[in-house]
LUMMARFI-723747 format. One record per residue: residue in one letter; x, y, z of N, C-alpha, C, CB in turn. Coordinates in Angstrom, 3 decimals. Last residue first. Glycine has a CB too. Example, Ala and Ser with C-alpha at 12.3 -4.5 7.8 and 13.67 -1.06 7.14 Angstrom:
<code=S, n.u=12.850, n.v=-2.250, n.w=7.080, ca.u=13.670, ca.v=-1.060, ca.w=7.140, c.u=12.900, c.v=0.030, c.w=7.870, cb.u=14.084, cb.v=-0.598, cb.w=5.725>
<code=A, n.u=13.190, n.v=-5.690, n.w=7.800, ca.u=12.300, ca.v=-4.500, ca.w=7.800, c.u=13.200, c.v=-3.300, c.w=7.800, cb.u=11.308, cb.v=-4.473, cb.w=9.046>
//
This chain:
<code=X, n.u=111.427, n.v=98.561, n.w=95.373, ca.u=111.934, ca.v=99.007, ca.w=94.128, c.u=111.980, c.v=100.021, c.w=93.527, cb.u=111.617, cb.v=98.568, cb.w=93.458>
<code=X, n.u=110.499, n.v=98.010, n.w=97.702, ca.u=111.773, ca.v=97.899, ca.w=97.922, c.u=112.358, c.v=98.618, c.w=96.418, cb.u=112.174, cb.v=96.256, cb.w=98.288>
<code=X, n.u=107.623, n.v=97.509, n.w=97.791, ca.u=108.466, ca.v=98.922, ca.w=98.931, c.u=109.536, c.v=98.736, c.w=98.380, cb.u=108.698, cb.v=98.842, cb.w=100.849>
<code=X, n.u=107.342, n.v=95.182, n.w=96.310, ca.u=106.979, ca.v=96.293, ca.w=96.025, c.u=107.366, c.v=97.947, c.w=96.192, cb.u=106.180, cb.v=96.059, cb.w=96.373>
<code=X, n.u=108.241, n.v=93.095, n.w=98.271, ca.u=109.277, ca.v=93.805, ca.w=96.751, c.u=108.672, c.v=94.984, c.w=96.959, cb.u=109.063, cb.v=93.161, cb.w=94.812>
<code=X, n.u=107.888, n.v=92.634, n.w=101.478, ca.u=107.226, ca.v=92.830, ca.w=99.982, c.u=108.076, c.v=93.572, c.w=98.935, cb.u=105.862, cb.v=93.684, cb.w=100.081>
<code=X, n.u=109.892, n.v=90.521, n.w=103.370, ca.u=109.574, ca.v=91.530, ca.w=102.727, c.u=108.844, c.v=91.913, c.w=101.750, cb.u=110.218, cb.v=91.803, cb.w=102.531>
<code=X, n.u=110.504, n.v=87.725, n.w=103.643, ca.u=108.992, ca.v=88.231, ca.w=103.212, c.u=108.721, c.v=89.576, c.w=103.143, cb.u=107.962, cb.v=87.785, cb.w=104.110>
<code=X, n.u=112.711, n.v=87.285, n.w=104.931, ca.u=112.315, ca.v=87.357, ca.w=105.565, c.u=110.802, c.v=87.793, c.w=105.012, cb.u=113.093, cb.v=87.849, cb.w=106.261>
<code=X, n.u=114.556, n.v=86.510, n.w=102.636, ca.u=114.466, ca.v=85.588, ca.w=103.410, c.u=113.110, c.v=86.060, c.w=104.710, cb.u=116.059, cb.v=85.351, cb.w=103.901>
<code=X, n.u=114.204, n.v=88.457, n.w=100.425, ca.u=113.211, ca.v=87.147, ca.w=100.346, c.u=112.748, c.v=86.438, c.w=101.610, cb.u=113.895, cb.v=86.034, cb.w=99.560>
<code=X, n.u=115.372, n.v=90.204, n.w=102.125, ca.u=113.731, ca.v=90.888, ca.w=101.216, c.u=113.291, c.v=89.366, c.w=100.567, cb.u=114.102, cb.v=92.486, cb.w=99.421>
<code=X, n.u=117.878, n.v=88.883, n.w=102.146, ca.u=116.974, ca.v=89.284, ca.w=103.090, c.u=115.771, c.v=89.881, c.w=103.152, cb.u=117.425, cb.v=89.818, cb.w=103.627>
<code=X, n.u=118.623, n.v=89.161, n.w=99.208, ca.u=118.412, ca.v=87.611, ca.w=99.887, c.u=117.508, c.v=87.984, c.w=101.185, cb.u=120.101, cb.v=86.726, cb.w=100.432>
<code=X, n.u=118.404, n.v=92.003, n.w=98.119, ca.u=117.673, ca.v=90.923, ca.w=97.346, c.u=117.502, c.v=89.543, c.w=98.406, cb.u=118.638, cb.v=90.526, cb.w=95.853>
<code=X, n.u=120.908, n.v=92.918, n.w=99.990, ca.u=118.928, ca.v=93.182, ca.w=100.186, c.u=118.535, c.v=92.237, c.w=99.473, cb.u=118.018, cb.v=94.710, cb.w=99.534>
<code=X, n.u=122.711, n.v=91.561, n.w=99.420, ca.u=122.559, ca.v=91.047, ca.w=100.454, c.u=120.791, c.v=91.365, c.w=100.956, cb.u=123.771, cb.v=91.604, cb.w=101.329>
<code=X, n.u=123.113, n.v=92.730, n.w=96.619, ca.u=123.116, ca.v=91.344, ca.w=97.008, c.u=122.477, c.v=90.786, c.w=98.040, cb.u=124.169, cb.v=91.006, cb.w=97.189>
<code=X, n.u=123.351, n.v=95.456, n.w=97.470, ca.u=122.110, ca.v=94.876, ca.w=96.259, c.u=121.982, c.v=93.018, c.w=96.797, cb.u=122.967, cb.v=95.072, cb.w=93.980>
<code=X, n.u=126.086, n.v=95.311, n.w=99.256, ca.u=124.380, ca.v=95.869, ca.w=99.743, c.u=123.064, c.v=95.460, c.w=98.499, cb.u=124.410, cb.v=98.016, cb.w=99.858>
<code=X, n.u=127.697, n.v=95.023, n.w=97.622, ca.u=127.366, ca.v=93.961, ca.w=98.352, c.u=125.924, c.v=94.050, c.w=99.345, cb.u=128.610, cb.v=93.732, cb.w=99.140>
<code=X, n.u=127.244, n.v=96.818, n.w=95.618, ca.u=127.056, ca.v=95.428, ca.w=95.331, c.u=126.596, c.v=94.791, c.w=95.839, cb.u=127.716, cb.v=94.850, cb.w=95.195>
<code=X, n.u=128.650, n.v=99.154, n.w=97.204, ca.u=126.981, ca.v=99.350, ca.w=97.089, c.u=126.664, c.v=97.923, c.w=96.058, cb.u=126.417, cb.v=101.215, cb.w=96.157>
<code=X, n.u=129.989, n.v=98.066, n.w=100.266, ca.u=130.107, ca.v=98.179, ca.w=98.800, c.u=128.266, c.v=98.668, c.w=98.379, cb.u=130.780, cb.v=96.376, cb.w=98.040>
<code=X, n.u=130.167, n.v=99.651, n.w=103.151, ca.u=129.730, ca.v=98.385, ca.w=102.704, c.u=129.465, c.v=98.645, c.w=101.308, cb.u=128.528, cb.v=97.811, cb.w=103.467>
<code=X, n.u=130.823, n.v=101.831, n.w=104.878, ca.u=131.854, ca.v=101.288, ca.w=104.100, c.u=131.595, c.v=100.016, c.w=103.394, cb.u=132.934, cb.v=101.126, cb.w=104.885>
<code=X, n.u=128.670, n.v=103.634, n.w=105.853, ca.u=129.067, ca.v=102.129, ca.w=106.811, c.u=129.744, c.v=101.456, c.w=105.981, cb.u=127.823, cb.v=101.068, cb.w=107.366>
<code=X, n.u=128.408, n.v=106.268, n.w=103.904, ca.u=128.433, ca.v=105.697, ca.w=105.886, c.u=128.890, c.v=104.586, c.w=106.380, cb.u=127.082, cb.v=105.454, cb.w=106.609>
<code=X, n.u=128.619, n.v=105.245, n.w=101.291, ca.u=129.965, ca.v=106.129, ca.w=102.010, c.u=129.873, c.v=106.248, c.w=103.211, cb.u=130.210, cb.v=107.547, cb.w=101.629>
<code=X, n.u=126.391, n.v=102.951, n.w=101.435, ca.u=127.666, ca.v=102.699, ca.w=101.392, c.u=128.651, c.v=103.477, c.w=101.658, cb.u=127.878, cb.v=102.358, cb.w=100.502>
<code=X, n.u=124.451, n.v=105.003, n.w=101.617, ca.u=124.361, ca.v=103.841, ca.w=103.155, c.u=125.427, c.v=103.501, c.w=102.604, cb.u=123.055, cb.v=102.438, cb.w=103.586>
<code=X, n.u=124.699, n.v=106.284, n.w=99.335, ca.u=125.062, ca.v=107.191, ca.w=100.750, c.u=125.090, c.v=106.475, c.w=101.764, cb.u=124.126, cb.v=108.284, cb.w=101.171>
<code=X, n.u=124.135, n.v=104.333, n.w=97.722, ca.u=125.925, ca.v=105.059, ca.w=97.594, c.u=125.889, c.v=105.696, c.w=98.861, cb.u=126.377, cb.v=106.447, cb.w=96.157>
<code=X, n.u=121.847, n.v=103.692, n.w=97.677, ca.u=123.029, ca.v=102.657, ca.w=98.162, c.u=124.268, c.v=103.198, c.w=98.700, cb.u=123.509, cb.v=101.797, cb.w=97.025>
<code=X, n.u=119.760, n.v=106.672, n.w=99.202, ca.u=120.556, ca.v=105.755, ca.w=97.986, c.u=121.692, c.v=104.447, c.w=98.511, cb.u=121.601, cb.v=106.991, cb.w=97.011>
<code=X, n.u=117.036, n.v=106.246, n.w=101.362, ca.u=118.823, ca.v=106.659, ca.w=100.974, c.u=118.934, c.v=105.977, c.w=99.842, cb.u=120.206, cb.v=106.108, cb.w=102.103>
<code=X, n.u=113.844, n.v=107.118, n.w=102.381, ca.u=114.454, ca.v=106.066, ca.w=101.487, c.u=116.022, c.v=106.973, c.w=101.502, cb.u=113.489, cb.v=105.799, cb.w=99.689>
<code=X, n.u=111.679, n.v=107.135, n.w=104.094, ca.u=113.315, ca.v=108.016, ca.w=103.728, c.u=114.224, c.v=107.566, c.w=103.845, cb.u=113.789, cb.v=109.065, cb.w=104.353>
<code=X, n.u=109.965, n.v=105.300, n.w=104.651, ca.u=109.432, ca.v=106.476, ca.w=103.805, c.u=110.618, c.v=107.924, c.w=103.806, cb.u=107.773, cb.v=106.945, cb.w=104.586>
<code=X, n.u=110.002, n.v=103.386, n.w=105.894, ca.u=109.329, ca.v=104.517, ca.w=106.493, c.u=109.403, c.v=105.635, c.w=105.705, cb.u=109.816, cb.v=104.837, cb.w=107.748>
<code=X, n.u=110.764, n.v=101.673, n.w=103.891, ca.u=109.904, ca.v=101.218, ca.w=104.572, c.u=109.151, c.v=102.737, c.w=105.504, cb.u=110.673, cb.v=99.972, cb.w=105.415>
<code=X, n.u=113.440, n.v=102.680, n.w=103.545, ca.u=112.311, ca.v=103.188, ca.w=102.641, c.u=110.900, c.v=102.597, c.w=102.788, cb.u=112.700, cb.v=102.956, cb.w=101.240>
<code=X, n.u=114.631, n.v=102.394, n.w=105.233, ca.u=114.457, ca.v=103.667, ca.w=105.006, c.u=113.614, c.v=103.956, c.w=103.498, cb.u=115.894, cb.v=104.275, cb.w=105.098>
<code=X, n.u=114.911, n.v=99.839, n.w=105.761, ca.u=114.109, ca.v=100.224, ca.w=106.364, c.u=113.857, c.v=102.347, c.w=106.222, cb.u=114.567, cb.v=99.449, cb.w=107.719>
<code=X, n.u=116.781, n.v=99.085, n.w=104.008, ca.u=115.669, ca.v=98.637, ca.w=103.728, c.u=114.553, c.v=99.213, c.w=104.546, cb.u=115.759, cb.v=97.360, cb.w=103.792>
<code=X, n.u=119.117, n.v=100.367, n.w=104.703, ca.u=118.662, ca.v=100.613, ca.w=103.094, c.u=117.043, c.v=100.394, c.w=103.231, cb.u=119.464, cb.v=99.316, cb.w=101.816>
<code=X, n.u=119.288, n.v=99.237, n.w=107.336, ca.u=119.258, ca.v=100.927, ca.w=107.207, c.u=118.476, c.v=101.037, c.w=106.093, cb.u=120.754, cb.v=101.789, cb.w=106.967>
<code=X, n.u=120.222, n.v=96.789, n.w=106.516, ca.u=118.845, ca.v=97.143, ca.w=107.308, c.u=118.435, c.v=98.077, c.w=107.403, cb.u=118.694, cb.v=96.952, cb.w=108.371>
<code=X, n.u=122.395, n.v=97.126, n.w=105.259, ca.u=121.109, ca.v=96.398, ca.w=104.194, c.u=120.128, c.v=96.580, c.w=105.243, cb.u=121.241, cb.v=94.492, cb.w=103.574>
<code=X, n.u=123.881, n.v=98.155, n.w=107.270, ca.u=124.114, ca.v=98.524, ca.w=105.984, c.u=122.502, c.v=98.217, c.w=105.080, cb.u=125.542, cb.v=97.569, cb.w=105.437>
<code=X, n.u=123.978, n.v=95.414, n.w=109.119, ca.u=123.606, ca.v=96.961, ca.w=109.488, c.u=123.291, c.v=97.857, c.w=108.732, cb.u=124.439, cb.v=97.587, cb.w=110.017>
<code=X, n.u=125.185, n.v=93.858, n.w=107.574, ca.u=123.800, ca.v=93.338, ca.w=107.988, c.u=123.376, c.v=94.608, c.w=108.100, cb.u=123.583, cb.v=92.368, cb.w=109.317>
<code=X, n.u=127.528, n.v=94.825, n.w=107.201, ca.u=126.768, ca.v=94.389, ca.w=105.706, c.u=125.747, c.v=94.254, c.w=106.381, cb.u=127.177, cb.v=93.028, cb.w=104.691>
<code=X, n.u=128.731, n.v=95.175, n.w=109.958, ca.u=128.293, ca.v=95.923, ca.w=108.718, c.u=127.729, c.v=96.297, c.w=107.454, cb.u=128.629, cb.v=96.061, cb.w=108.547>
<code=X, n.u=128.975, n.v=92.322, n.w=110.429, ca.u=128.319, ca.v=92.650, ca.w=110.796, c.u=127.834, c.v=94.446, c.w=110.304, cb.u=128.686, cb.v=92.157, cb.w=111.863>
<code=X, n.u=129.231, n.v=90.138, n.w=107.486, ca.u=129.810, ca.v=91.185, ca.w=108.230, c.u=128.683, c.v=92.018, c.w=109.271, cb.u=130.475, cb.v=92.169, cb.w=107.122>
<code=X, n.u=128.262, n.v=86.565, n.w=107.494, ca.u=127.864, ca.v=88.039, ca.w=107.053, c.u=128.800, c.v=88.734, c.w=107.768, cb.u=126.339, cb.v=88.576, cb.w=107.381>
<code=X, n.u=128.308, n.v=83.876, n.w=108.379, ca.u=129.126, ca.v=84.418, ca.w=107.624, c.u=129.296, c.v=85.991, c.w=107.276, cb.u=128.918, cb.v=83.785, cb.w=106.687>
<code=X, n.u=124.509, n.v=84.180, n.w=109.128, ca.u=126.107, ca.v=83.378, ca.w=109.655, c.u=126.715, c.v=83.847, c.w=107.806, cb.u=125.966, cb.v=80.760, cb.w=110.233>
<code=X, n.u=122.169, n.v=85.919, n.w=109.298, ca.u=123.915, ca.v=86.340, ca.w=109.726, c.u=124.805, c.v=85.403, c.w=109.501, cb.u=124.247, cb.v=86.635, cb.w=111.262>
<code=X, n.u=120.052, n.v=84.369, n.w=108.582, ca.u=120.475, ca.v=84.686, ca.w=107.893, c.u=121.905, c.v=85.363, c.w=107.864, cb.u=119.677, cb.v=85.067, cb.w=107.615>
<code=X, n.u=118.808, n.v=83.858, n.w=110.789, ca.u=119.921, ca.v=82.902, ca.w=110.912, c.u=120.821, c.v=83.507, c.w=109.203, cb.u=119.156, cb.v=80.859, cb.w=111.012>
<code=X, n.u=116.461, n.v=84.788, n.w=112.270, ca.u=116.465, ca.v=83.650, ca.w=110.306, c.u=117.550, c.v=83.037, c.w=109.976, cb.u=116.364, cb.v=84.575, cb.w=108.651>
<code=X, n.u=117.358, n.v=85.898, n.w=114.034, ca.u=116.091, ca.v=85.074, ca.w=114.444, c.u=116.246, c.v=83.797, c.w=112.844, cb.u=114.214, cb.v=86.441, cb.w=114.524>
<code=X, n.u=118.623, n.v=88.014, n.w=112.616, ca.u=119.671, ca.v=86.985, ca.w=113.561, c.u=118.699, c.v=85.823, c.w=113.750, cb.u=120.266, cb.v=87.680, cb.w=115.289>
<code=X, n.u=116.816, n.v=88.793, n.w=111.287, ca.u=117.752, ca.v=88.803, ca.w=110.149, c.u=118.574, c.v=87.586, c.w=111.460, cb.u=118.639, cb.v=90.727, cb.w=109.463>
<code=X, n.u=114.945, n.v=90.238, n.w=113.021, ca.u=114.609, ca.v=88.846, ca.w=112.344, c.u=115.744, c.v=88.548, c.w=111.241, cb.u=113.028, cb.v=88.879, cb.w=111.577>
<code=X, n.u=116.866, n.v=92.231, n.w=114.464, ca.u=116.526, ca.v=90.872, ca.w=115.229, c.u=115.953, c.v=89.949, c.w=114.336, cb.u=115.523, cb.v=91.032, cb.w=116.416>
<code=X, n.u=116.903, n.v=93.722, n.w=111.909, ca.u=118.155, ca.v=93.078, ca.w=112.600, c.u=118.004, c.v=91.702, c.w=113.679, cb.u=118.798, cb.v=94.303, cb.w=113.470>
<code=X, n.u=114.634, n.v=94.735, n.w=112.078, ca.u=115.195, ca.v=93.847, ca.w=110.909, c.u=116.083, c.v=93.146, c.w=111.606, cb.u=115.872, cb.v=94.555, cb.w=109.638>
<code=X, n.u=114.457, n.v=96.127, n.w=114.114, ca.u=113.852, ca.v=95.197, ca.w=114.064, c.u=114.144, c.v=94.478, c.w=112.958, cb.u=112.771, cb.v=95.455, cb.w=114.221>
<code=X, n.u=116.725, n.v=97.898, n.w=113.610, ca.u=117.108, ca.v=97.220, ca.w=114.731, c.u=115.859, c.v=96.064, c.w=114.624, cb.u=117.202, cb.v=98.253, cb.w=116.178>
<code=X, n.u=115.291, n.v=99.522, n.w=111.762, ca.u=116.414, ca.v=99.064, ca.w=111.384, c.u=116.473, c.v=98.078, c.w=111.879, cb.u=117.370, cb.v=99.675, cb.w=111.530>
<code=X, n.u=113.057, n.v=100.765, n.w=113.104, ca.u=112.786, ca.v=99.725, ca.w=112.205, c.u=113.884, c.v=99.110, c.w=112.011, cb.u=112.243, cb.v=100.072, cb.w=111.035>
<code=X, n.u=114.774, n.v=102.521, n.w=114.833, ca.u=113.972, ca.v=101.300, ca.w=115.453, c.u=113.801, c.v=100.104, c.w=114.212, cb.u=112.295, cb.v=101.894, cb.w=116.038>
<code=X, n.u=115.251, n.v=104.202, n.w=112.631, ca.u=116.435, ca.v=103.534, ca.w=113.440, c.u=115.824, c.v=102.445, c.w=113.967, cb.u=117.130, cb.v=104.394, cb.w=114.605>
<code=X, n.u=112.967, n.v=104.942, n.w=112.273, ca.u=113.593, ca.v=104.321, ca.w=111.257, c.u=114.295, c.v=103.527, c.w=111.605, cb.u=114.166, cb.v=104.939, cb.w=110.526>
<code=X, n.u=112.186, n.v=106.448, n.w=114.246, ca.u=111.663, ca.v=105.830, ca.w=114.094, c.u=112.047, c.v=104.732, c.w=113.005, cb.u=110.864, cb.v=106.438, cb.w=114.124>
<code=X, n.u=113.994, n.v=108.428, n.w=114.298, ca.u=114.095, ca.v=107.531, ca.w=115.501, c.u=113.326, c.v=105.968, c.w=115.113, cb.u=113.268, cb.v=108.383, cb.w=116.889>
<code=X, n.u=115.390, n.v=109.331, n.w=110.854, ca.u=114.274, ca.v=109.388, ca.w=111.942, c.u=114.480, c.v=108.162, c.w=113.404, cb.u=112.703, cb.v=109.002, cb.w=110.980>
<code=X, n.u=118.255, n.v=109.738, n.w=109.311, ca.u=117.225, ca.v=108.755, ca.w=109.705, c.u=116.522, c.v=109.464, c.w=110.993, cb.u=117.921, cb.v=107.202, cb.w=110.060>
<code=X, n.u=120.855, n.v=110.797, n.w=108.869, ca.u=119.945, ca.v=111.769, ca.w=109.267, c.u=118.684, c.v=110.779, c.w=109.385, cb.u=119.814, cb.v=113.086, cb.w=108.191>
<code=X, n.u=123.424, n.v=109.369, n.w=108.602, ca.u=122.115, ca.v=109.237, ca.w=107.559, c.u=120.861, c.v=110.163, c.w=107.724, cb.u=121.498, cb.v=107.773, cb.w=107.682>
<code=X, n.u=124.187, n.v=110.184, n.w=111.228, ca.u=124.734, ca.v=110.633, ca.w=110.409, c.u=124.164, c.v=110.080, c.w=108.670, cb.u=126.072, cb.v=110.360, cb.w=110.912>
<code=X, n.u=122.098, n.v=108.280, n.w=112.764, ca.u=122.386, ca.v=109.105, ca.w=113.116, c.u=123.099, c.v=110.291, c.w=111.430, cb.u=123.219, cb.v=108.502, cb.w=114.370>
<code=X, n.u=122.470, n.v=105.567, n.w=111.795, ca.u=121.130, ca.v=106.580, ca.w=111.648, c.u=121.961, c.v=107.555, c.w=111.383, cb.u=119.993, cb.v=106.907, cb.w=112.961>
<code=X, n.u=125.571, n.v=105.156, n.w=112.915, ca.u=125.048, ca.v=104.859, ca.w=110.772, c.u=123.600, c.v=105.807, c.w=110.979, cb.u=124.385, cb.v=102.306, cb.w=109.981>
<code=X, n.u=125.072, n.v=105.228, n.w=115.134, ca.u=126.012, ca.v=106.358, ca.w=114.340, c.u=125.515, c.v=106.392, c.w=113.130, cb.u=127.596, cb.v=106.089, cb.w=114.197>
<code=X, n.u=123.150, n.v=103.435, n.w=115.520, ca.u=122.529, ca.v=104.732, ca.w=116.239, c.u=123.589, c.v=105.680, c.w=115.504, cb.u=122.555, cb.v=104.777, cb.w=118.188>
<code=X, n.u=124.619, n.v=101.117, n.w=114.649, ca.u=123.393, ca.v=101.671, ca.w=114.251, c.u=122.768, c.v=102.608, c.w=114.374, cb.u=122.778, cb.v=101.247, cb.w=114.426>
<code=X, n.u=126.982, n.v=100.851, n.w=116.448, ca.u=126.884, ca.v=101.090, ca.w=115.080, c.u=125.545, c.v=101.349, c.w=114.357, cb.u=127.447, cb.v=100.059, cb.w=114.522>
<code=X, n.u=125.276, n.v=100.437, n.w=119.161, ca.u=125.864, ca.v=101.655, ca.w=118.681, c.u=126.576, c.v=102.021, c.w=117.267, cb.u=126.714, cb.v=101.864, cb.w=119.555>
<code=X, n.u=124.607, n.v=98.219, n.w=118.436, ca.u=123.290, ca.v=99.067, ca.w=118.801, c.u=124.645, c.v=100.523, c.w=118.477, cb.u=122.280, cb.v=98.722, cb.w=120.972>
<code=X, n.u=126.764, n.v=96.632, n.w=118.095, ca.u=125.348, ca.v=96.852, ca.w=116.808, c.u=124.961, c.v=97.982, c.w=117.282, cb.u=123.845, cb.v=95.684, cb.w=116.703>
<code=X, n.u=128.120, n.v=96.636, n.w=120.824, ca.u=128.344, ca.v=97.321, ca.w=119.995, c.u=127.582, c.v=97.467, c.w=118.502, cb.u=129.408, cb.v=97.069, cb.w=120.007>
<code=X, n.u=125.549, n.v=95.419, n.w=121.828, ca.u=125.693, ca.v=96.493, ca.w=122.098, c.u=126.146, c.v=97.475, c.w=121.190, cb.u=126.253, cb.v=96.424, cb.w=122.945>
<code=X, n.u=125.864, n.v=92.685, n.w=121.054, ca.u=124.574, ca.v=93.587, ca.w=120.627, c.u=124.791, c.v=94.744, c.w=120.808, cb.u=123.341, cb.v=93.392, cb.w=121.272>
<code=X, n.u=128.637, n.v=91.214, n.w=119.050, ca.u=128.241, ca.v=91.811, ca.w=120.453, c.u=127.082, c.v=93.041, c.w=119.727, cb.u=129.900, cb.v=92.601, cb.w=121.523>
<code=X, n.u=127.003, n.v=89.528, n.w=116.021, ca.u=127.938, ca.v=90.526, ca.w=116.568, c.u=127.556, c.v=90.882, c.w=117.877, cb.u=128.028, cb.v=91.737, cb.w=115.754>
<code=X, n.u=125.729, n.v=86.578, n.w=115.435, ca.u=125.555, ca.v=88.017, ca.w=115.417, c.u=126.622, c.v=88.624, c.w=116.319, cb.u=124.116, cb.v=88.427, cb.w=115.876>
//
């Protein structure tokens, strides 16, 4: 995983300018620790992780973004964001259900 700090502050800009709730942002950052905890980071960009945690956790709290708007914020393809949610919505037991 990427220096934490600088995450923490790519994550608080990506909220931030996604207009995300505080509370979202948090959820984000808890993905993020079971996404490093699952080991699911090795090879990943640390923008692709940040990117697919925003997606996923904004609709976990209920403001939900499109791919295209978490992709024109954090420059992460809207592919490589389908790809990378589908493996981390398994790897970690996410329920589909929220996610579709």
């Amino acid at each position: 995983m990427p220096n934490v700090s600088q995450t923490h502050v790519d994550i608080s800009d990506f909220s931030n300018r996604l207009a995300f709730s505080p509370q979202t942002r948090s959820q984000a950052e808890n993905i993020l620790v079971k996404i490093n905890e699952s080991e699911i980071h090795l090879r990943k960009s640390p923008n692709t992780l940040i990117a697919v945690a925003l997606y996923i956790a904004g609709i976990l709290k209920n403001e939900p973004r499109t791919m295209a708007q978490i992709s024109q914020i954090t420059g992460v393809s809207q592919g490589t964001i389908q790809k990378r949610k589908t493996e981390i919505v398994c790897e970690l037991g996410i329920r589909r259900e929220y996610l579709d």
